[in-house]
Backbone as numpy.savetxt, mean C-alpha at the origin, in Angstrom:
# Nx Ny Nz CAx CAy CAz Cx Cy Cz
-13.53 8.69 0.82 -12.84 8.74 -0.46 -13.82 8.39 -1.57
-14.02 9.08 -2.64 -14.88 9.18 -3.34 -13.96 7.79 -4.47
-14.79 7.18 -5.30 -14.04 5.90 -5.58 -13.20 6.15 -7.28
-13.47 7.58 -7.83 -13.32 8.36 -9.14 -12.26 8.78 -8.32
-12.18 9.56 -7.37 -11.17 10.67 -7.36 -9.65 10.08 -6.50
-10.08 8.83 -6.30 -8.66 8.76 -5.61 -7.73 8.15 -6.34
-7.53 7.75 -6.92 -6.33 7.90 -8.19 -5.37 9.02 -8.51
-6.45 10.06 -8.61 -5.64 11.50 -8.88 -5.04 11.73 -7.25
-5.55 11.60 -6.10 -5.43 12.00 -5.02 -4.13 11.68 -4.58
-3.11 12.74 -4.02 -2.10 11.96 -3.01 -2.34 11.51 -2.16
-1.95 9.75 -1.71 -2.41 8.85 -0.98 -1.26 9.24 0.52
-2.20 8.86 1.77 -1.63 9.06 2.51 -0.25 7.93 2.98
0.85 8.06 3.56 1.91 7.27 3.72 1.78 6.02 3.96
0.67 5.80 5.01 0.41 4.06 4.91 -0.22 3.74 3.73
-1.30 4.09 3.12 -2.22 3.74 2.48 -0.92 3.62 1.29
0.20 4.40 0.91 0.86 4.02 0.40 1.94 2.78 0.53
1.91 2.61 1.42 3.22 1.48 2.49 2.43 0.23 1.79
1.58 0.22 2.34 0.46 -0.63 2.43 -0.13 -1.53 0.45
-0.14 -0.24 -0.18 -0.12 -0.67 -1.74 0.69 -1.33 -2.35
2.01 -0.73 -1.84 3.73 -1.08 -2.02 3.47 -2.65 -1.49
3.03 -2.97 -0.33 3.00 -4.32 0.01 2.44 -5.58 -0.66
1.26 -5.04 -1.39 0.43 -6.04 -1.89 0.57 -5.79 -3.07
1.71 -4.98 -3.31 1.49 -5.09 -5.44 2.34 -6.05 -5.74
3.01 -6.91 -4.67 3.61 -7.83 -5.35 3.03 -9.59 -5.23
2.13 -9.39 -4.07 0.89 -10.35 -4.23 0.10 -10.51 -2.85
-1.04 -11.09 -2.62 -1.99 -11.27 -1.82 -1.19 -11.42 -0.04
-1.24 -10.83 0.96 -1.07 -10.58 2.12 -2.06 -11.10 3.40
-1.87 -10.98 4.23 -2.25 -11.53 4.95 -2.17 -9.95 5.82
-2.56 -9.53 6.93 -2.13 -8.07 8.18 -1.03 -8.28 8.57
-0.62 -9.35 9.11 0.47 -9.76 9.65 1.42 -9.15 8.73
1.63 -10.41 7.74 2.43 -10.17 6.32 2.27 -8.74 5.93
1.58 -8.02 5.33 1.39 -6.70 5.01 2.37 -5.57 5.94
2.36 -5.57 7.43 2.80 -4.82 8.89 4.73 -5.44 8.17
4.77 -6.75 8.10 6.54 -6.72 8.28 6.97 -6.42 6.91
5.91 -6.41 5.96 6.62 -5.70 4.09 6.73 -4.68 4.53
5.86 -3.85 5.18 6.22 -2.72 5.16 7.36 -2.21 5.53
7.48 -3.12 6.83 8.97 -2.80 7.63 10.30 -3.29 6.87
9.92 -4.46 5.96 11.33 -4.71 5.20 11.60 -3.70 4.35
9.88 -3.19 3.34 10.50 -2.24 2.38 11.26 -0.93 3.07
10.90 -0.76 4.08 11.57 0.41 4.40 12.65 0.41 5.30
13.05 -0.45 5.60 14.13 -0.81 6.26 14.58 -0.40 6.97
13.32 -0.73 8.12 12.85 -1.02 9.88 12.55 0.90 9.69
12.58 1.76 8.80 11.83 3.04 9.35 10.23 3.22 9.40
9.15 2.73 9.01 8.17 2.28 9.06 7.98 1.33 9.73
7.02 1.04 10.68 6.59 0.17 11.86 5.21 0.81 11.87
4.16 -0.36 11.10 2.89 0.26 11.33 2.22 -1.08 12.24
1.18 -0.02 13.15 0.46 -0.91 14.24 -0.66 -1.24 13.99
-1.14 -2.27 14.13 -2.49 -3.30 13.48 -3.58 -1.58 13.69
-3.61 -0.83 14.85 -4.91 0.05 14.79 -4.87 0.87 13.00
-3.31 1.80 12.95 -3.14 2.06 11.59 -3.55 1.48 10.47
-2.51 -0.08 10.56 -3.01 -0.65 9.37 -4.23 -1.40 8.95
-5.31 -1.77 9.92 -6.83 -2.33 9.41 -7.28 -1.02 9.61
-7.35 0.42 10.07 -8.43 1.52 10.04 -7.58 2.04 8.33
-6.59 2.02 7.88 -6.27 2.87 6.58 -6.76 1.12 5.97
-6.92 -0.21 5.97 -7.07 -1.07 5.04 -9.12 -0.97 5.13
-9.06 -0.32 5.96 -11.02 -0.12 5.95 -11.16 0.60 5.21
-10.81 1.90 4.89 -11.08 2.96 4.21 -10.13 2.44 2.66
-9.75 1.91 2.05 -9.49 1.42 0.93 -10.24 0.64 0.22
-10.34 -0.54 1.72 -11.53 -1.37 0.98 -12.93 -0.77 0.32
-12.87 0.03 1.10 -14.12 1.48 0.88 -14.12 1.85 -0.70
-13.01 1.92 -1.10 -12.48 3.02 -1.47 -12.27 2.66 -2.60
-12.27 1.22 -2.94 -12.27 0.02 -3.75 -10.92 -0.06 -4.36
-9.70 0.31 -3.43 -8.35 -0.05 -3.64 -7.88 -1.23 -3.26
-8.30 -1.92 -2.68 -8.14 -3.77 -2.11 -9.44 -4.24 -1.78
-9.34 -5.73 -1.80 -10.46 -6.24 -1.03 -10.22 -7.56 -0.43
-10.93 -8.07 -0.13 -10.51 -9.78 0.49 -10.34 -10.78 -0.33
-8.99 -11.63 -0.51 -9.11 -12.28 -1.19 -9.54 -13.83 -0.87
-9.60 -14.42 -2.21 -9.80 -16.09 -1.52 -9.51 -16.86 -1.00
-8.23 -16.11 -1.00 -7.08 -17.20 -0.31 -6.83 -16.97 1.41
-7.13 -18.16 1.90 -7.53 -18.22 3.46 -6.49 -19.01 4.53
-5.38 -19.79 3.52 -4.94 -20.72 4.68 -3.19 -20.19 4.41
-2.73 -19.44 5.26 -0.85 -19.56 5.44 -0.31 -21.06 5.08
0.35 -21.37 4.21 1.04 -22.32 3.89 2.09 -22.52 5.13
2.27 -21.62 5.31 3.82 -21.63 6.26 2.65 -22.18 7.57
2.00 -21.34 7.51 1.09 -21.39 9.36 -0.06 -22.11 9.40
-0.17 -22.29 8.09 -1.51 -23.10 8.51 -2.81 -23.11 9.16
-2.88 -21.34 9.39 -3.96 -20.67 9.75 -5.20 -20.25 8.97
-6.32 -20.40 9.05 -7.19 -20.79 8.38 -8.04 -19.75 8.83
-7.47 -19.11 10.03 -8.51 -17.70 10.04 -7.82 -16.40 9.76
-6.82 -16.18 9.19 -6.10 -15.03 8.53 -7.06 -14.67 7.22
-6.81 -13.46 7.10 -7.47 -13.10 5.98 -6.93 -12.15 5.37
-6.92 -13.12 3.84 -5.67 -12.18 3.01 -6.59 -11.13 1.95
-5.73 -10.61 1.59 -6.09 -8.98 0.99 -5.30 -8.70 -0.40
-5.99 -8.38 -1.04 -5.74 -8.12 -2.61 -6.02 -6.55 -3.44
-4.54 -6.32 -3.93 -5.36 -5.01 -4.98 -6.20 -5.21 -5.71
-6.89 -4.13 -5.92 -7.51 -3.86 -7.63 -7.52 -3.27 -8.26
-7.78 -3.35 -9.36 -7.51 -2.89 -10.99 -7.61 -1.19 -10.01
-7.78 -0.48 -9.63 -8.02 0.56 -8.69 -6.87 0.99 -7.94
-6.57 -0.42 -6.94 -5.37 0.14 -6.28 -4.49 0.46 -7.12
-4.35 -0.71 -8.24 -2.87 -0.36 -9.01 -2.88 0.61 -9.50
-4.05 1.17 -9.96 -3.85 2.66 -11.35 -3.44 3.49 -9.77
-4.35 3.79 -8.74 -3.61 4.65 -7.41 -2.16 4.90 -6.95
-1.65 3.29 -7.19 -0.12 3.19 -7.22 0.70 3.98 -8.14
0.19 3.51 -9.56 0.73 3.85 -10.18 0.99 5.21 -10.54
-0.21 6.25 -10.15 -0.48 7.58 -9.99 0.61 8.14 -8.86
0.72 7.54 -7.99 1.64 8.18 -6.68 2.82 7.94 -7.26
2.96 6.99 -7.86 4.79 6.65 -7.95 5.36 7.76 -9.17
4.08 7.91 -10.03 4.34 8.82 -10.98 4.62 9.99 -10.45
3.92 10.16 -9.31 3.98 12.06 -9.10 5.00 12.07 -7.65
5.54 10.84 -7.75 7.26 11.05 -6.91 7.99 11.39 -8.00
7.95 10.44 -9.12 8.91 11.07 -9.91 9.07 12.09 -10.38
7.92 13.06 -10.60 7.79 14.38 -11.39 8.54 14.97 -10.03
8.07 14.68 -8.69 8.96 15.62 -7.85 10.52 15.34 -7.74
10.76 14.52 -8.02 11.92 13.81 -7.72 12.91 14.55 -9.43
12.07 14.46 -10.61 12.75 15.12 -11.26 13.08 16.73 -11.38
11.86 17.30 -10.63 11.85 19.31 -10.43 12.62 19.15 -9.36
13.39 18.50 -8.60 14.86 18.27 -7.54 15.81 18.32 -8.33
15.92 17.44 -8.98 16.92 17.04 -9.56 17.82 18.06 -10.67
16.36 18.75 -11.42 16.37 19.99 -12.32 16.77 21.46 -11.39
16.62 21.31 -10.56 16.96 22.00 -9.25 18.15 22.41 -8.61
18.84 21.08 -8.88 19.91 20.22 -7.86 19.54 20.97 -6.66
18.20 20.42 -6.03 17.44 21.30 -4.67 18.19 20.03 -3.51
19.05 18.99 -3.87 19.46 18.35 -2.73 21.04 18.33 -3.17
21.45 19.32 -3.48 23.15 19.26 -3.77 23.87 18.54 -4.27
23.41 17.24 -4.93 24.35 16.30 -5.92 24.46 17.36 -7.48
């Protein structure tokens, strides 16, 4: 992923799951795997191979990176390692959510789902 062009790019479904997770703050893999599953409510179930090979290619990609924060309050684990957007991921986010809605409104202008 070229680090200009993926903004404009439609992001693939995790890499989207995955944005959705951490735009509301710093994650942990663990944490990241069950947002996903709450936001979608239990239809998404992503498996650690999915979610660290699509969180490699972001980090790449300069849509997240590692953040500072190292210890679970709740767990008290000190070798988790949490993960953060950037100024990058969010404009990416914000690009996808935009171009649901443009589809979501040429439906609607449509009535291509019968309401």
């Amino acid at each position: 992923m070229a680090k200009n062009s993926t903004a404009q790019s439609p992001l693939t479904p995790a890499v989207l799951h995955i944005l959705l997770a951490l735009s509301m703050g710093e994650r942990h893999g663990y944490g990241i795997m069950k947002q996903v599953e709450a936001d979608s409510l239990g239809k998404v179930k992503m498996g650690p191979g999915t979610l660290y090979g699509s969180m490699g290619r972001m980090m790449e990609a300069g849509l997240i990176r590692e953040s500072d924060k190292r210890v679970d309050p709740e767990m008290d684990d000190e070798r988790r390692i949490y993960y953060e957007l950037t100024g990058q991921g969010r404009a990416a986010l914000e690009a996808e959510v935009n171009r649901y809605r443009g589809v979501i409104a040429v439906a609607e202008g449509r009535n291509a789902y019968g309401h």
